[in-house]
mmCIF file of the N, C-alpha and C atoms, coordinates in Angstrom:
data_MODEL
# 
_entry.id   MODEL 
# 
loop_
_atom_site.group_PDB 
_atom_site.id 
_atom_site.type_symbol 
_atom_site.label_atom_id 
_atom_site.label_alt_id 
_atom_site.label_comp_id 
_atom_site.label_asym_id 
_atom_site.label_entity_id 
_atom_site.label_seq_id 
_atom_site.pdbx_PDB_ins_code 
_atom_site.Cartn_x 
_atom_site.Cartn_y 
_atom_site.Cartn_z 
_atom_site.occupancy 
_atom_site.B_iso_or_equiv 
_atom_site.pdbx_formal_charge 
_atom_site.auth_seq_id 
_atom_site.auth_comp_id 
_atom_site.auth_asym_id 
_atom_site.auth_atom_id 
_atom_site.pdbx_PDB_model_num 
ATOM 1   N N  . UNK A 1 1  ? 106.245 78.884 76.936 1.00 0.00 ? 1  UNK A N  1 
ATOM 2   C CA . UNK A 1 1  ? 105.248 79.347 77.852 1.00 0.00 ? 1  UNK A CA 1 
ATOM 3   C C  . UNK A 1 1  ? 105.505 78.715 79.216 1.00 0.00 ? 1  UNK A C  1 
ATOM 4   N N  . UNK A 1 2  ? 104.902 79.409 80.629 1.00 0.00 ? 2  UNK A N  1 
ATOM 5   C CA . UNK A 1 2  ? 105.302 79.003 81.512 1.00 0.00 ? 2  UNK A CA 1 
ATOM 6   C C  . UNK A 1 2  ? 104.282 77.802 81.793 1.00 0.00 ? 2  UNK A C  1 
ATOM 7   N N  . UNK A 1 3  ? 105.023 76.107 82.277 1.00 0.00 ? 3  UNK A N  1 
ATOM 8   C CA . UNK A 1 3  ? 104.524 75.189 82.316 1.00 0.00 ? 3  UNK A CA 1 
ATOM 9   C C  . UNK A 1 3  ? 103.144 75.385 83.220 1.00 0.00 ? 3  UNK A C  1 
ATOM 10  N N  . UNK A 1 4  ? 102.980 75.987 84.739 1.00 0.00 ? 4  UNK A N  1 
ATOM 11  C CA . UNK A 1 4  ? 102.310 76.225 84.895 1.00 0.00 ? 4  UNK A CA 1 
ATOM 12  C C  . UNK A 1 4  ? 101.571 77.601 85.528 1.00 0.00 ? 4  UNK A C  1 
ATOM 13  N N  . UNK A 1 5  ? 100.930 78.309 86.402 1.00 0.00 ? 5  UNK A N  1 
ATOM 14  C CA . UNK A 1 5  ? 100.799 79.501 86.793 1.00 0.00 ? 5  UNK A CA 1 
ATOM 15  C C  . UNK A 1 5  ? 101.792 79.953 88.075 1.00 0.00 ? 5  UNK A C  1 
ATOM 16  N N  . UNK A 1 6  ? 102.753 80.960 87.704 1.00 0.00 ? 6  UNK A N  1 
ATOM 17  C CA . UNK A 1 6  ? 104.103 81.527 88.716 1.00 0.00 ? 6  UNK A CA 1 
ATOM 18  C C  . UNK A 1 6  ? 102.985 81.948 89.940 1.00 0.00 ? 6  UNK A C  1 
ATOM 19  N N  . UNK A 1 7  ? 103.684 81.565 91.065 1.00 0.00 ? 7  UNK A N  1 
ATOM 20  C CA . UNK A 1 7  ? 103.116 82.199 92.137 1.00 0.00 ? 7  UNK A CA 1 
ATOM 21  C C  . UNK A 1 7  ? 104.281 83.480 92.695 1.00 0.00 ? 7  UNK A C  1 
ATOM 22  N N  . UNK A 1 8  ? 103.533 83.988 93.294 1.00 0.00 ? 8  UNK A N  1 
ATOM 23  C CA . UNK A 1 8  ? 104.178 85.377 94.083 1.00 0.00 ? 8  UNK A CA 1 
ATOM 24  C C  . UNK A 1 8  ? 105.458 84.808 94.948 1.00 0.00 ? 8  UNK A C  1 
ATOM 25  N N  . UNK A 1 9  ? 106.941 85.360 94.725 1.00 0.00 ? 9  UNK A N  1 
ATOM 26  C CA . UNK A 1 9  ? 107.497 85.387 95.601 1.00 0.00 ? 9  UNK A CA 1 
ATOM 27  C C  . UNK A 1 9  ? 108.498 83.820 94.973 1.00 0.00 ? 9  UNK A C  1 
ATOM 28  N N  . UNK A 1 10 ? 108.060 83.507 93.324 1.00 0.00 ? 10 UNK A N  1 
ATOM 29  C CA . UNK A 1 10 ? 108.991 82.415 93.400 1.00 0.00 ? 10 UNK A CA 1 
ATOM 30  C C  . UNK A 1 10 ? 110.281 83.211 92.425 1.00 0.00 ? 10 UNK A C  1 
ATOM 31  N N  . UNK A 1 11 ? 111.509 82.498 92.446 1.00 0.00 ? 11 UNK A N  1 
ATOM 32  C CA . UNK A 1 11 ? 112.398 82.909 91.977 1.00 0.00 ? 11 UNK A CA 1 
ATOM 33  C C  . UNK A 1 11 ? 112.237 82.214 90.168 1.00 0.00 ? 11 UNK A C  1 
ATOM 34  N N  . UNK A 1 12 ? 112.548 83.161 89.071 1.00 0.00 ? 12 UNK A N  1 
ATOM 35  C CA . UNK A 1 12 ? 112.581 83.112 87.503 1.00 0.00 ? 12 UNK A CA 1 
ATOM 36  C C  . UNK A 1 12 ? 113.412 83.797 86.630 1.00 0.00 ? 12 UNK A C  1 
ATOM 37  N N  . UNK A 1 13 ? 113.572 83.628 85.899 1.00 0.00 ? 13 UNK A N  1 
ATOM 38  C CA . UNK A 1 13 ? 114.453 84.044 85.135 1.00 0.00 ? 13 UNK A CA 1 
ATOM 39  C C  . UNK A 1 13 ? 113.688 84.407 83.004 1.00 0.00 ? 13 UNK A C  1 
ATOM 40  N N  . UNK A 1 14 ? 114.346 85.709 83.058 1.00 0.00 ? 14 UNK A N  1 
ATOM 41  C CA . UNK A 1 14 ? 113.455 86.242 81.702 1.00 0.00 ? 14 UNK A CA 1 
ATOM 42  C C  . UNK A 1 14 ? 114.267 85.189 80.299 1.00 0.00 ? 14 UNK A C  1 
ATOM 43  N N  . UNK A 1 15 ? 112.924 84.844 79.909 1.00 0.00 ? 15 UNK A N  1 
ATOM 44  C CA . UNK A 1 15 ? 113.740 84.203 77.994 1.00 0.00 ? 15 UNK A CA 1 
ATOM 45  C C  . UNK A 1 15 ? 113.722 85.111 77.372 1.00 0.00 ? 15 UNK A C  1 
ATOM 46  N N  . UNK A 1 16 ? 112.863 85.629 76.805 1.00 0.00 ? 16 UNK A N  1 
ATOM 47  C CA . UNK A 1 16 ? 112.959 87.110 75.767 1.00 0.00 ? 16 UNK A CA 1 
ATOM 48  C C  . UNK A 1 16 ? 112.959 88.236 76.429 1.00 0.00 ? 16 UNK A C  1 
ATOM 49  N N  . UNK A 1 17 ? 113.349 88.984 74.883 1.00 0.00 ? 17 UNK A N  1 
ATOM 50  C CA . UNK A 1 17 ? 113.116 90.729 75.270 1.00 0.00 ? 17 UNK A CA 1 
ATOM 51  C C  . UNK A 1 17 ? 114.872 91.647 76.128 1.00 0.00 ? 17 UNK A C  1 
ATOM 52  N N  . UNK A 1 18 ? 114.947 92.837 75.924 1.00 0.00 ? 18 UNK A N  1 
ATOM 53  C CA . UNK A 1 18 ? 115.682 92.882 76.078 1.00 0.00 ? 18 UNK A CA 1 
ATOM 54  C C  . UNK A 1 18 ? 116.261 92.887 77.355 1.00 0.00 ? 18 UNK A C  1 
ATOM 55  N N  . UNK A 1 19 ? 115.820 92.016 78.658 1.00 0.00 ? 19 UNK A N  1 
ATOM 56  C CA . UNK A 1 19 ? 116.537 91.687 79.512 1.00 0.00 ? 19 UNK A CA 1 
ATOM 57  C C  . UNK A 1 19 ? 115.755 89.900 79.843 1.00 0.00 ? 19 UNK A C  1 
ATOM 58  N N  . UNK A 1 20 ? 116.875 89.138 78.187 1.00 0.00 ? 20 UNK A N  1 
ATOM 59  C CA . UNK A 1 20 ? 116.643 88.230 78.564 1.00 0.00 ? 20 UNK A CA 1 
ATOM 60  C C  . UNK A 1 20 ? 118.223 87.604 79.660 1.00 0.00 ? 20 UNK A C  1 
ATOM 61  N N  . UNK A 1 21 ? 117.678 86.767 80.669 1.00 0.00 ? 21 UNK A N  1 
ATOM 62  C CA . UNK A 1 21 ? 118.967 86.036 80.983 1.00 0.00 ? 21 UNK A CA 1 
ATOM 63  C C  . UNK A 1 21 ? 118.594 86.363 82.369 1.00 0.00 ? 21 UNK A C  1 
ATOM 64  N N  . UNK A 1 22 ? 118.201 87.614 82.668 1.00 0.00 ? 22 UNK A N  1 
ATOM 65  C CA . UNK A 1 22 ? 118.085 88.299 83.792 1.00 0.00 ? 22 UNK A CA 1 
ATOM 66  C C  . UNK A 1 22 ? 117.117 87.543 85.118 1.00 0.00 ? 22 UNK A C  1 
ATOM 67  N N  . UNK A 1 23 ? 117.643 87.259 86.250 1.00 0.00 ? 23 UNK A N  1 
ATOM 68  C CA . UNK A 1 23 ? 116.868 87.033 87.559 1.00 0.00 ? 23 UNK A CA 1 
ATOM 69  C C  . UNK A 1 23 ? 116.035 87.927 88.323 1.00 0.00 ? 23 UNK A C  1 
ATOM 70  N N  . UNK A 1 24 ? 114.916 87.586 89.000 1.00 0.00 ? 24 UNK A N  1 
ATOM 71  C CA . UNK A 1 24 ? 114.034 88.017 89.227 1.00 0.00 ? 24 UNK A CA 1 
ATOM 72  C C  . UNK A 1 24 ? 113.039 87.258 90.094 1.00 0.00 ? 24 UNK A C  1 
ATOM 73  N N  . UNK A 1 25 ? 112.672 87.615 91.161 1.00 0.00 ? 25 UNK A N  1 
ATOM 74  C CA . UNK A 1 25 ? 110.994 87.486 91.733 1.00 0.00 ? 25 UNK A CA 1 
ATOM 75  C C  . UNK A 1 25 ? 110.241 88.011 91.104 1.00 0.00 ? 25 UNK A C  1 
ATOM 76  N N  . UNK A 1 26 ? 108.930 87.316 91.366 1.00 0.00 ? 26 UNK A N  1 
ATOM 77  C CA . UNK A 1 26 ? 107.816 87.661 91.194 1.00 0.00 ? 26 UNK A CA 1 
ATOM 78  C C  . UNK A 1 26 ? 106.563 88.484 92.141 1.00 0.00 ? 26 UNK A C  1 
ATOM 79  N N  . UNK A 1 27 ? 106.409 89.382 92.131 1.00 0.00 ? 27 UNK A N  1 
ATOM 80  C CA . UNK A 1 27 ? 105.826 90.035 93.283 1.00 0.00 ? 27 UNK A CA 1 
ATOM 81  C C  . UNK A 1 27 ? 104.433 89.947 93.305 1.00 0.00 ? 27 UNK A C  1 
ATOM 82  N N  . UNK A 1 28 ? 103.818 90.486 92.111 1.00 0.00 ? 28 UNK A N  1 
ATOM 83  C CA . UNK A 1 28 ? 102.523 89.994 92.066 1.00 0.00 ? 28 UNK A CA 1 
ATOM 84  C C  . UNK A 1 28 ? 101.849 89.764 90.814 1.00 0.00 ? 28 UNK A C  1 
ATOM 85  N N  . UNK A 1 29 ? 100.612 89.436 90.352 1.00 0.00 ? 29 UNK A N  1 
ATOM 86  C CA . UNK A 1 29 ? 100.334 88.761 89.162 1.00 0.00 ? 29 UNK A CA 1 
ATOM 87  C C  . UNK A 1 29 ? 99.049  89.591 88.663 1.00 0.00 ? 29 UNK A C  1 
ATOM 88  N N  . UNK A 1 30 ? 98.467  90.407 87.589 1.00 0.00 ? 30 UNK A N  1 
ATOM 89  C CA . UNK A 1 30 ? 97.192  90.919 87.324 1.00 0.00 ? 30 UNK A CA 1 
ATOM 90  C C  . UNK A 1 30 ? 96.577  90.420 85.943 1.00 0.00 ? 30 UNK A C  1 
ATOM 91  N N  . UNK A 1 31 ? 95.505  90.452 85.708 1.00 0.00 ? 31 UNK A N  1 
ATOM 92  C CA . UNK A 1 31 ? 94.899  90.361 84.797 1.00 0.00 ? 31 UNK A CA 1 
ATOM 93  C C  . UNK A 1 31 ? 94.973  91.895 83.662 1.00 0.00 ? 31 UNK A C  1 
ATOM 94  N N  . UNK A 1 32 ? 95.205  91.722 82.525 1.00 0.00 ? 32 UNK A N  1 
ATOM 95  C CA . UNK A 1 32 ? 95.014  92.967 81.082 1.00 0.00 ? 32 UNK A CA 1 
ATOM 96  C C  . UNK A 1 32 ? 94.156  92.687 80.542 1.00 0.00 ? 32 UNK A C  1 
ATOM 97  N N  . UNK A 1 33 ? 93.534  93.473 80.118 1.00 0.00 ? 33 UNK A N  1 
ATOM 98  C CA . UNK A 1 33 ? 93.077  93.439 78.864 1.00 0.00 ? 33 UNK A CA 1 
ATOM 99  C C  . UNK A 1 33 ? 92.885  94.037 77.178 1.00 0.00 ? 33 UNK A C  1 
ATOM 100 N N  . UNK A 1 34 ? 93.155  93.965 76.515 1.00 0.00 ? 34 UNK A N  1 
ATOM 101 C CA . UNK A 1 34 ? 93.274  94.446 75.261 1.00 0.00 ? 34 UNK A CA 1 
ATOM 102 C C  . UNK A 1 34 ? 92.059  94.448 74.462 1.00 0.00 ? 34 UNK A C  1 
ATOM 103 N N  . UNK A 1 35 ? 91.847  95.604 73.991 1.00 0.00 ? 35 UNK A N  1 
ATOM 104 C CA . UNK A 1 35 ? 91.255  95.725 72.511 1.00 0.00 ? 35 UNK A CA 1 
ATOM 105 C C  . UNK A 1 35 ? 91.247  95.675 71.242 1.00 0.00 ? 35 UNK A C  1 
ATOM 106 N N  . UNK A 1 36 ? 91.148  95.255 69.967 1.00 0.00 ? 36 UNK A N  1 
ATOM 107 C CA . UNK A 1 36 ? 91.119  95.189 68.489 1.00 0.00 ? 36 UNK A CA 1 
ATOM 108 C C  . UNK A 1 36 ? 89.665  95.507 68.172 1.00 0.00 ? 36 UNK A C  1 
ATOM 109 N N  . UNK A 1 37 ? 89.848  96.461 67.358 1.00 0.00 ? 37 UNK A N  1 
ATOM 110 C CA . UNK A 1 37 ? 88.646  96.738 66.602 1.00 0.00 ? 37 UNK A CA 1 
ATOM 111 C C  . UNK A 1 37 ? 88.704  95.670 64.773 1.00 0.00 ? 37 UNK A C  1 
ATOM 112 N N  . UNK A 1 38 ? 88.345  95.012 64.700 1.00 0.00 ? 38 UNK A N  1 
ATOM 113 C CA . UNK A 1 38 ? 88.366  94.004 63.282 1.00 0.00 ? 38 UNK A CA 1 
ATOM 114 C C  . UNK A 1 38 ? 88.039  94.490 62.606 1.00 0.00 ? 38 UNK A C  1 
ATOM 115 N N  . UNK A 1 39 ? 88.113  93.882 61.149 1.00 0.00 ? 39 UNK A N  1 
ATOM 116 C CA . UNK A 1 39 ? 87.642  94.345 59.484 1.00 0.00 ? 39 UNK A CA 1 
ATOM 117 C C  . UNK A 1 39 ? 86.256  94.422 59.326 1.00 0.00 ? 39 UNK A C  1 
ATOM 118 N N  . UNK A 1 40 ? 85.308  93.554 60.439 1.00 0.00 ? 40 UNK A N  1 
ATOM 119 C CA . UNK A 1 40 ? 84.210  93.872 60.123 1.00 0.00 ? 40 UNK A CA 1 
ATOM 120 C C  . UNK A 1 40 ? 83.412  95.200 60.727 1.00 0.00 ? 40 UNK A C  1 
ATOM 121 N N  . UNK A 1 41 ? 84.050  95.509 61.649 1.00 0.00 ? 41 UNK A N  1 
ATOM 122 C CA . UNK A 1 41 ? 83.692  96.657 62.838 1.00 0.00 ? 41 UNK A CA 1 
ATOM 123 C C  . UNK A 1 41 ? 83.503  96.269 64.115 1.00 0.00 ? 41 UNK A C  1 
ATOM 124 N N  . UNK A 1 42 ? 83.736  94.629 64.673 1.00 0.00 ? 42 UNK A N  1 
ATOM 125 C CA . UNK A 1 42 ? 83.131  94.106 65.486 1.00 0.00 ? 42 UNK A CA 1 
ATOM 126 C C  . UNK A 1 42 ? 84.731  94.394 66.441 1.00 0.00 ? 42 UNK A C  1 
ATOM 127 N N  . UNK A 1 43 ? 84.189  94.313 67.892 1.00 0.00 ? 43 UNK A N  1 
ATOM 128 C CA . UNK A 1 43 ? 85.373  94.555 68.520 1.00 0.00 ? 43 UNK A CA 1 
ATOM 129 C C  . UNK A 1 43 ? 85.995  93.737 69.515 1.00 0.00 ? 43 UNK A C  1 
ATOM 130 N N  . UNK A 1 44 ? 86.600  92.956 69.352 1.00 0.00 ? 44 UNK A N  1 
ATOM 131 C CA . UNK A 1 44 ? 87.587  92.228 70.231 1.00 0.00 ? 44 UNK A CA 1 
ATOM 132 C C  . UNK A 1 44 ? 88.410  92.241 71.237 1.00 0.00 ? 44 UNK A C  1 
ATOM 133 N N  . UNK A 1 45 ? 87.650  91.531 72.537 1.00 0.00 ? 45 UNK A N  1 
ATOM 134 C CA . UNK A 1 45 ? 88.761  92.061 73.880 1.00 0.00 ? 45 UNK A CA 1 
ATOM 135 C C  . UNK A 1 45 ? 89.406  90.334 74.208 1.00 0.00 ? 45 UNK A C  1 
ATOM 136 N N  . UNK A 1 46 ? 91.000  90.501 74.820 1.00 0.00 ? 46 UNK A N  1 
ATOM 137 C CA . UNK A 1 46 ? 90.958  89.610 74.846 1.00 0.00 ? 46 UNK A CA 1 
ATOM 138 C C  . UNK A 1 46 ? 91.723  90.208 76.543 1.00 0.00 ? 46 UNK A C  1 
ATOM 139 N N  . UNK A 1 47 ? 91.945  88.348 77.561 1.00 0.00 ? 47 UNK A N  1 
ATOM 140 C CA . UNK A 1 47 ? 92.613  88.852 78.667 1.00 0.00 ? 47 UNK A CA 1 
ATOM 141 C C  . UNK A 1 47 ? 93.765  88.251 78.676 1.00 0.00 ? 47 UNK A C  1 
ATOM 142 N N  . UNK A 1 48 ? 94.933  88.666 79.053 1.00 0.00 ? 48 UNK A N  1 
ATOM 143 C CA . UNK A 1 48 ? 96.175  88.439 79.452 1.00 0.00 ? 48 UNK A CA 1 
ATOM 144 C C  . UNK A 1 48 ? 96.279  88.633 80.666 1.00 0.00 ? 48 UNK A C  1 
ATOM 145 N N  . UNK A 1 49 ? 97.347  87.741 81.289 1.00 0.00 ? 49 UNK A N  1 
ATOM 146 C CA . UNK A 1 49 ? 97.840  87.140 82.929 1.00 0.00 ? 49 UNK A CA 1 
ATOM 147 C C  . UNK A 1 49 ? 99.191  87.895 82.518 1.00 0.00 ? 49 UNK A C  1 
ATOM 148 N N  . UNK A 1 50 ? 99.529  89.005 83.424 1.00 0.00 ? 50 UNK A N  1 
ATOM 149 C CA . UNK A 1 50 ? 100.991 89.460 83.107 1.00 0.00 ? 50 UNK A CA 1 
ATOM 150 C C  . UNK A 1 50 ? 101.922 88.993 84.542 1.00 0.00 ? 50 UNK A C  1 
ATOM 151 N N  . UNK A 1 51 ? 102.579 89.159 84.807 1.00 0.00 ? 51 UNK A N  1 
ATOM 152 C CA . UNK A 1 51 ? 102.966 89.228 86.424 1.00 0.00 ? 51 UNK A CA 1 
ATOM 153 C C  . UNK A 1 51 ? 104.299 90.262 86.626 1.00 0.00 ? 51 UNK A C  1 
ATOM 154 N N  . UNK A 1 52 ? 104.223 90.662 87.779 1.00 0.00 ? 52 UNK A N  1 
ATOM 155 C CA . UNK A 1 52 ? 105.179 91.748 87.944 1.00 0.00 ? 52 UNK A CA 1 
ATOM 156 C C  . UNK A 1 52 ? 106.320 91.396 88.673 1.00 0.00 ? 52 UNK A C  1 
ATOM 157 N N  . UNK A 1 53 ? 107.897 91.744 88.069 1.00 0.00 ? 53 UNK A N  1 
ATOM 158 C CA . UNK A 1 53 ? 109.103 91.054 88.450 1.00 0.00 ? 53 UNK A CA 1 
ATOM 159 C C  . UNK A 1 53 ? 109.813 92.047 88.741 1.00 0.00 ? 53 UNK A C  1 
ATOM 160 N N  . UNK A 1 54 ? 110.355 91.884 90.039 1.00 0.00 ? 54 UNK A N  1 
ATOM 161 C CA . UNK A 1 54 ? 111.374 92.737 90.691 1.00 0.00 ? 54 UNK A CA 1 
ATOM 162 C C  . UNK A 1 54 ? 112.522 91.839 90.216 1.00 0.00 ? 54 UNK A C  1 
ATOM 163 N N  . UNK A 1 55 ? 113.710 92.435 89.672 1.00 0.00 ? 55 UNK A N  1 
ATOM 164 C CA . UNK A 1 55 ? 114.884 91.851 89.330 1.00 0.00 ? 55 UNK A CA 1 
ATOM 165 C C  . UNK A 1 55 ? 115.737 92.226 90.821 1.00 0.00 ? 55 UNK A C  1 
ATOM 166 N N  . UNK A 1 56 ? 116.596 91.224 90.313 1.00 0.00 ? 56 UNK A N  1 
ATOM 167 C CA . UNK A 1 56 ? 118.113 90.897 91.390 1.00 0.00 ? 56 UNK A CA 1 
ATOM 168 C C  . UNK A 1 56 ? 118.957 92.050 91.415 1.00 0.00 ? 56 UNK A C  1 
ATOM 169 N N  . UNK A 1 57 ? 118.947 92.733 89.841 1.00 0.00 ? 57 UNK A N  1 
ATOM 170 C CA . UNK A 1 57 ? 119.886 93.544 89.850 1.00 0.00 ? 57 UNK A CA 1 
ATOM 171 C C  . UNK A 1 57 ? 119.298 94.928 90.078 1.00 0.00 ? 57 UNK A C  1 
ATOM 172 N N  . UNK A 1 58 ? 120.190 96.058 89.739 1.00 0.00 ? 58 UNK A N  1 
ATOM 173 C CA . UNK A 1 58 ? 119.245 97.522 90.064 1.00 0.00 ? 58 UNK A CA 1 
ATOM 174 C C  . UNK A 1 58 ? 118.524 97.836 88.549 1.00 0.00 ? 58 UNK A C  1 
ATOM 175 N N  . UNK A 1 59 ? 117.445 96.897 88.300 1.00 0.00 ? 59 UNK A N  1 
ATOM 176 C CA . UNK A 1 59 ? 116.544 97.245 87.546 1.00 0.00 ? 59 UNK A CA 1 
ATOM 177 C C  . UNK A 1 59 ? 115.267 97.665 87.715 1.00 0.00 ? 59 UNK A C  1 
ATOM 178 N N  . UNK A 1 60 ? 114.613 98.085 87.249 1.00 0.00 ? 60 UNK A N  1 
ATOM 179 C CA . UNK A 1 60 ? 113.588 98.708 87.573 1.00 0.00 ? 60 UNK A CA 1 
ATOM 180 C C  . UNK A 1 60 ? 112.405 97.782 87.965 1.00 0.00 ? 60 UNK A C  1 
ATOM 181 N N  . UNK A 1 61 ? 111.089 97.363 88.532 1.00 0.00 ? 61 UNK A N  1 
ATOM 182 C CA . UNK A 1 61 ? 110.444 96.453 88.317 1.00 0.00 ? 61 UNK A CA 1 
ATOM 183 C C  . UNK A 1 61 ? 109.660 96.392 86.637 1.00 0.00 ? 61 UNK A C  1 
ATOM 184 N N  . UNK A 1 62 ? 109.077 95.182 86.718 1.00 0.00 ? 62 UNK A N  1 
ATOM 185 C CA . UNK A 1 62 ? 108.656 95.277 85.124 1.00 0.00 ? 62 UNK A CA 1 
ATOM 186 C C  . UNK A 1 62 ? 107.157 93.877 85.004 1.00 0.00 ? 62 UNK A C  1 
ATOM 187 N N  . UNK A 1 63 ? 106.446 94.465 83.904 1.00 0.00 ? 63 UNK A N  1 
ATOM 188 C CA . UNK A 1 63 ? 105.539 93.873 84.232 1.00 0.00 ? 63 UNK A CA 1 
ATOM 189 C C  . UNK A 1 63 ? 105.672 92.813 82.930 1.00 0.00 ? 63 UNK A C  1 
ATOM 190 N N  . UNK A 1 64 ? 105.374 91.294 82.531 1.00 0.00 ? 64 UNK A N  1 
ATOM 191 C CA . UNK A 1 64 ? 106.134 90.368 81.859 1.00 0.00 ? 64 UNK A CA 1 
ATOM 192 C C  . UNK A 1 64 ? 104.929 89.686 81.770 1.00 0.00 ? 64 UNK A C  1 
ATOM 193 N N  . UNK A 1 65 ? 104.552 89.256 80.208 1.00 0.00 ? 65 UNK A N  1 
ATOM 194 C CA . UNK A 1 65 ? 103.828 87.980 80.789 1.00 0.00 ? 65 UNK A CA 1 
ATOM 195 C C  . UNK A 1 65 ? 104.048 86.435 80.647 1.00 0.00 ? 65 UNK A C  1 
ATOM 196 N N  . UNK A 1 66 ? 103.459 85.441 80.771 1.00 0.00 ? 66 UNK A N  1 
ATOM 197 C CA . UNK A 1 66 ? 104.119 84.637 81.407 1.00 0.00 ? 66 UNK A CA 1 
ATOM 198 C C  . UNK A 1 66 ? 104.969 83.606 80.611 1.00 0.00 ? 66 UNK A C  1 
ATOM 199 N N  . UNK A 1 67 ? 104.737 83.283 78.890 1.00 0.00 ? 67 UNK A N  1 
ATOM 200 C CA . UNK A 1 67 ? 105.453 83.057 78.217 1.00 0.00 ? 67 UNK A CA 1 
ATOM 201 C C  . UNK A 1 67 ? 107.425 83.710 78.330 1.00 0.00 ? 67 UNK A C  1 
ATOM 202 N N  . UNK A 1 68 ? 107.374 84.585 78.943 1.00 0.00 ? 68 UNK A N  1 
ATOM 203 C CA . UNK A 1 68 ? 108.914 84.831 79.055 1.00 0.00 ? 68 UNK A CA 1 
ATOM 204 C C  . UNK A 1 68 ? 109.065 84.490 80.458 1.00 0.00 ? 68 UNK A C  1 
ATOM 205 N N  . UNK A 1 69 ? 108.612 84.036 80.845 1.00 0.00 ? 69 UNK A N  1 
ATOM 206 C CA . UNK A 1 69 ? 108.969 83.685 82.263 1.00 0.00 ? 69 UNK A CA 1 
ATOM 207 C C  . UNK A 1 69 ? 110.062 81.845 82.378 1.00 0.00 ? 69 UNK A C  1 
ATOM 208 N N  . UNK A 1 70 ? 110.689 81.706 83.057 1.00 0.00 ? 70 UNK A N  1 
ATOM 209 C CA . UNK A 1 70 ? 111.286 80.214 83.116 1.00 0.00 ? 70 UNK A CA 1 
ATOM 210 C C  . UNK A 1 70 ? 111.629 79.896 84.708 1.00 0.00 ? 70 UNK A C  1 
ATOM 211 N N  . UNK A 1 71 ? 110.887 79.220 84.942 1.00 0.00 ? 71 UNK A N  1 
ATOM 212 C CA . UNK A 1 71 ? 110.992 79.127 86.564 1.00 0.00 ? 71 UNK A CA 1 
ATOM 213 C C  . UNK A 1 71 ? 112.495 78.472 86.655 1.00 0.00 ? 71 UNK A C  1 
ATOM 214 N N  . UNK A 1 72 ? 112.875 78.881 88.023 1.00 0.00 ? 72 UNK A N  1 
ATOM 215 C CA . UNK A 1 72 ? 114.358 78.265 88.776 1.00 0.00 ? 72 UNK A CA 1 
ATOM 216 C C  . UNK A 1 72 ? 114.031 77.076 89.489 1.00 0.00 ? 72 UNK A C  1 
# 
């Protein structure tokens, strides 16, 4: 996980997934959120911090969250 919160505009590099290895900025950072509906019927949201990475190379941008992130 990333030690602490990436700011916009620092330089990182992906650990997982299939463009691990790969360089990248960070452009900007949003909040998700997800749903689970549980066994009892009760329903569960939780929030995730993703942040969005423009790579070095001609990749597309991509949105990551911050466990694959490894600062430079």
């Amino acid at each position: 996980m990333a030690a602490r919160r990436v700011e916009v505009g620092e330089k990182i590099r992906i650990r997982h997934g299939d463009r691990k290895g790969k360089l990248g900025v960070v452009t900007a950072h949003e909040r998700r959120k997800t749903q689970t509906r549980l066994w009892n019927g009760q329903v569960e949201i939780k929030t995730h911090l993703t942040y969005c990475v423009e790579f070095d190379e001609d990749i597309s941008p991509r949105r990551v969250p911050g466990s694959y992130l490894e600062l430079i």
